[in-house]
C-alpha positions in Angstrom: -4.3 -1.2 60.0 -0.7 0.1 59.8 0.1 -2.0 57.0 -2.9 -0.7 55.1 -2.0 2.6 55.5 1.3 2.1 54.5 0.1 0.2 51.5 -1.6 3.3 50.8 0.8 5.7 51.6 3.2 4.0 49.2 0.2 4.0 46.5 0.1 7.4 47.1 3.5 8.6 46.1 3.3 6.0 42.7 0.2 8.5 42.0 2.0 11.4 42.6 5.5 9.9 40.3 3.3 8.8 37.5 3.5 11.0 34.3 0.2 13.3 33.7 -1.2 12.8 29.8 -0.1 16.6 29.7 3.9 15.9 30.1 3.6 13.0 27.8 2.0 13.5 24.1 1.7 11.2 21.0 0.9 12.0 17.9 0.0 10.5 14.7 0.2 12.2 11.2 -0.7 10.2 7.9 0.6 11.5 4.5 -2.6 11.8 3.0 -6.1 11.3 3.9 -6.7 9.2 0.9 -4.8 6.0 -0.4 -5.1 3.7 -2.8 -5.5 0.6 -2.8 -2.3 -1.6 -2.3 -0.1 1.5 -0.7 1.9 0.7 2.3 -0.1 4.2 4.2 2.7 5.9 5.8 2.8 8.2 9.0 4.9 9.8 11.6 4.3 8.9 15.2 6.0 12.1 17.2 6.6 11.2 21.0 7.6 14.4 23.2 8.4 13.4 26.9 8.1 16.5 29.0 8.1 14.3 32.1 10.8 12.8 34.6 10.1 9.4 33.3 12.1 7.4 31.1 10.5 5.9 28.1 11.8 2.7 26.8 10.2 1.1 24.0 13.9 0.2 22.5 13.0 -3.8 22.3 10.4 -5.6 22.3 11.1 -6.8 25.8 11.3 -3.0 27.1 8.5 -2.5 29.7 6.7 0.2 27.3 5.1 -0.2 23.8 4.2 2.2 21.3 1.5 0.6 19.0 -1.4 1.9 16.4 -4.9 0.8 17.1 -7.4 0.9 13.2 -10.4 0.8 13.3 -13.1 0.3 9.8 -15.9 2.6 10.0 -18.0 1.1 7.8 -18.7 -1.6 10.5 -17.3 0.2 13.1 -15.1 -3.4 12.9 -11.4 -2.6 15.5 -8.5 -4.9 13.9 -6.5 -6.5 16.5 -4.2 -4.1 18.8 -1.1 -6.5 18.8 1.6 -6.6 15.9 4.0 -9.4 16.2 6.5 -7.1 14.3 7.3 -3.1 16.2 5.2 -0.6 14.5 8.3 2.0 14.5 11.8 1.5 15.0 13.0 1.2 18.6 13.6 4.3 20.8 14.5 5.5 24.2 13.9 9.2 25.7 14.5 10.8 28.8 13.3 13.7 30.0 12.6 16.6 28.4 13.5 14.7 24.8 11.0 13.6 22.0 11.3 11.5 18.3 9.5 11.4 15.4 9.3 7.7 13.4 8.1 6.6 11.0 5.5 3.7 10.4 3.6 1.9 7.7 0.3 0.7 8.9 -0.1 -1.6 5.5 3.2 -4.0 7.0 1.0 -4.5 10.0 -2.6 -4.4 9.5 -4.9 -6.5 6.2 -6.7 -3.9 4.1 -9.2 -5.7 2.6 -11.8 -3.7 1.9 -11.9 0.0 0.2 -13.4 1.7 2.8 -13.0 4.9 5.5 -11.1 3.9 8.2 -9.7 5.4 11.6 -5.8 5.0 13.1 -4.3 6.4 16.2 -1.0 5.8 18.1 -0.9 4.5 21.5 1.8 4.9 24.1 1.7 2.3 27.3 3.9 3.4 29.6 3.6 2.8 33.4 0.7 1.1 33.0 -1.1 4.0 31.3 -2.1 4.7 27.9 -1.0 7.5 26.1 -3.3 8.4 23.1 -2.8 10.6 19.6 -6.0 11.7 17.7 -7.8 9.6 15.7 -6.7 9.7 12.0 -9.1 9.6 9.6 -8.1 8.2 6.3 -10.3 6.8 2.9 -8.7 3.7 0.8 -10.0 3.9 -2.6 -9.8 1.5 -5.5 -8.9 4.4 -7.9 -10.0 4.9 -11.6 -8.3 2.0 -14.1 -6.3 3.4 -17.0 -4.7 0.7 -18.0 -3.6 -2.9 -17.7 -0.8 -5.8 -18.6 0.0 -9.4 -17.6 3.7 -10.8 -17.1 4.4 -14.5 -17.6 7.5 -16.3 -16.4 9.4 -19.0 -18.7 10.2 -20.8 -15.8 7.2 -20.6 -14.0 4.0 -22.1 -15.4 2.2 -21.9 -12.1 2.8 -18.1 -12.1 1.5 -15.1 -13.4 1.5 -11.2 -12.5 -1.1 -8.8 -13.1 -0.5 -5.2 -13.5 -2.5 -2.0 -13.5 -2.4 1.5 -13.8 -4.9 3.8 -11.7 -5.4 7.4 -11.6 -6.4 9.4 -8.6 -6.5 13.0 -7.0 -4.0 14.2 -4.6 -2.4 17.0 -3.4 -4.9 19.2 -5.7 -3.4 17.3 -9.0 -4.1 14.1 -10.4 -1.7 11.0 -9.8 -0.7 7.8 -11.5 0.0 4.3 -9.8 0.7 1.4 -10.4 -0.5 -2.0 -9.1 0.8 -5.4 -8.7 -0.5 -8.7 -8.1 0.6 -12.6 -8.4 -2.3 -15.0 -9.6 -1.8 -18.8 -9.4 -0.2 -21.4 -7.5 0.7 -18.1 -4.9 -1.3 -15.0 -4.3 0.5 -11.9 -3.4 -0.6 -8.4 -3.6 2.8 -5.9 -4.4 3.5 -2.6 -2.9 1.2 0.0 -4.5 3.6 2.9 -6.5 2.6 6.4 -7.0 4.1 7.5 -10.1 3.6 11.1 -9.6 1.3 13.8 -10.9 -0.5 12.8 -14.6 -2.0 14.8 -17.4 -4.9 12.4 -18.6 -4.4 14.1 -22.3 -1.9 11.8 -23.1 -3.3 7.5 -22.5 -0.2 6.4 -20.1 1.4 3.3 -21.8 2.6 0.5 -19.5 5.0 -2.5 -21.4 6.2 -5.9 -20.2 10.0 -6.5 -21.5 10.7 -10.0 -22.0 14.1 -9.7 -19.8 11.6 -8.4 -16.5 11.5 -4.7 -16.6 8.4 -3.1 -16.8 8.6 0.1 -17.9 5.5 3.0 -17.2 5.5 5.9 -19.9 3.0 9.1 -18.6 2.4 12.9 -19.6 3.5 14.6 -16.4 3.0 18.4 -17.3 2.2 19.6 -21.0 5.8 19.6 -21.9 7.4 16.2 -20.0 6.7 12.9 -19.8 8.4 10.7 -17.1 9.7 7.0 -17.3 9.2 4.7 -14.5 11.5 1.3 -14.8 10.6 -1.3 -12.3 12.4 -4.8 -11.9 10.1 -8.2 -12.1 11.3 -11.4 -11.1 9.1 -14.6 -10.2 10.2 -13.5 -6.2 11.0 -9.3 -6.9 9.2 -6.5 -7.2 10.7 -3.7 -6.9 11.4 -0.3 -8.7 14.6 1.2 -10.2 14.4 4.2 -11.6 12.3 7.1 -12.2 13.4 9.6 -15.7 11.8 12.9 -16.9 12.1 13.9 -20.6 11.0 16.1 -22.7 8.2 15.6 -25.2 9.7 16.1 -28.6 6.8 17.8 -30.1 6.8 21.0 -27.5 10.9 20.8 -26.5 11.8 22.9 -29.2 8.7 25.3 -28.6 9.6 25.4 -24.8 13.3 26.1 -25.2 12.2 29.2 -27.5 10.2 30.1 -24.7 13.0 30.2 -22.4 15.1 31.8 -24.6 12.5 34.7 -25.6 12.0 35.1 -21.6 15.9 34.9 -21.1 16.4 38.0 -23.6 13.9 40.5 -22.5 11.2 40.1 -25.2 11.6 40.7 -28.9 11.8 45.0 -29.3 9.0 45.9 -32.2 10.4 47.3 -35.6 9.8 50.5 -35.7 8.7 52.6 -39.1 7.6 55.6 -39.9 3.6 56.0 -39.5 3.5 56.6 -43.5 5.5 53.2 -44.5 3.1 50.1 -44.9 5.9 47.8 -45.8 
């Protein structure tokens, strides 16, 4: 009998020591509510520790874990909770400290079909879970504007599939590109979003014989921007990202400016009887 009741006493004061969901929050934020297809879907996961706990989720052998739980709706289908690779980087707070970080829920979890989806972050800690809202987010294929096919001289077995889709975001529309290896190896390539696209001008997308792939598209009515990427039998990966002018409005926008920069053009001024 006095065992159980220090058994219970000791119980007692665990309760009391363990950290209410109030004095420990997580939160999960995605950068959009719509993705397309092939994007790496990034958020921020912002911990805040108003406790007198320490949270330690700074290896993978520390004795709390922050994951992201994903769930399909369109089956109501939960992917597995585990990851064998962190979902953020490593951290450590003490009291009265918080951190944002960042995660990509593409590196973790297979997107395989273009549906709605819920994601929210998970803190165990103390043998309790710690939960953000759930995040509700659509993956869309988005609408195909063009298309081109590289093929490597020293790799007959190989060949990689581009295409260019257009979608709305952030109230404008966007361009991006996709990337894909058919053949001996499938592999699906990070998803790009070139930026916002005027659909007056057909984007044009060109294989160079020496890898790059260049992306030419009407930003706003009076710049286009260039978008170089790097393609190598094993790479993928982008370089650089150029805005110019379109030749056929610069001169008509710089006389713009310069009409703005001077005040206006005064009227000529006659006499009410002069016609010429």
């Amino acid at each position: 009998m006095k065992r159980a009741l220090l058994l219970l006493a000791a119980l007692a004061c665990v309760a009391a020591r363990a950290a209410t969901p109030s004095e420990i929050t997580v939160t999960l934020k995605l950068d959009h509510d719509v993705f397309v297809e092939g994007e790496r879907i990034r958020g921020v996961v912002d911990v805040a520790n108003a406790s007198a706990d320490v949270i330690d989720c700074s290896t993978n052998t520390s004795p709390d874990r922050l994951i992201v739980e994903l769930y399909r709706a369109s089956d109501r289908y939960q992917y597995e909770k585990g990851s064998r690779v962190s979902f953020t980087a490593g951290f450590k707070l003490l009291s009265g400290e918080g951190q944002k970080l960042e995660t990509f829920l593409a590196d973790h979890f297979p997107f395989n079909q273009a549906t709605r989806y819920f994601a929210r972050a998970v803190l165990v800690h103390a043998g309790m879970r710690y939960e953000s809202r759930l995040c509700t987010f659509d993956l869309v294929p988005g609408m195909k504007c063009g298309n081109a096919l590289q093929m490597f001289t020293e790799r007959d077995d190989l060949k990689r599939v581009f295409e260019l889709v257009h979608w709305h975001r952030d109230r404008m529309e966007h361009l991006f590109l996709k990337a894909r290896d058919e053949g001996s190896s499938s592999r699906e390539w990070a998803t790009t979003d070139l930026g916002p696209f005027l659909r007056v001008t057909v984007p044009k997308l060109s294989v160079l014989p020496t890898g790059e792939v260049v992306v030419l598209h009407r930003m706003t009515q009076d710049a286009f921007v260039r978008s170089e990427f790097w393609s190598l039998p094993d790479v993928f990966e982008f370089h650089t990202h150029e805005k110019m002018l379109d030749p056929n409005v610069a001169g008509a926008a710089r006389v713009r400016e310069l009409y703005k920069d001077a005040g206006g053009v005064e009227p000529v001024k006659k006499a009410w009887w002069k016609f010429w």
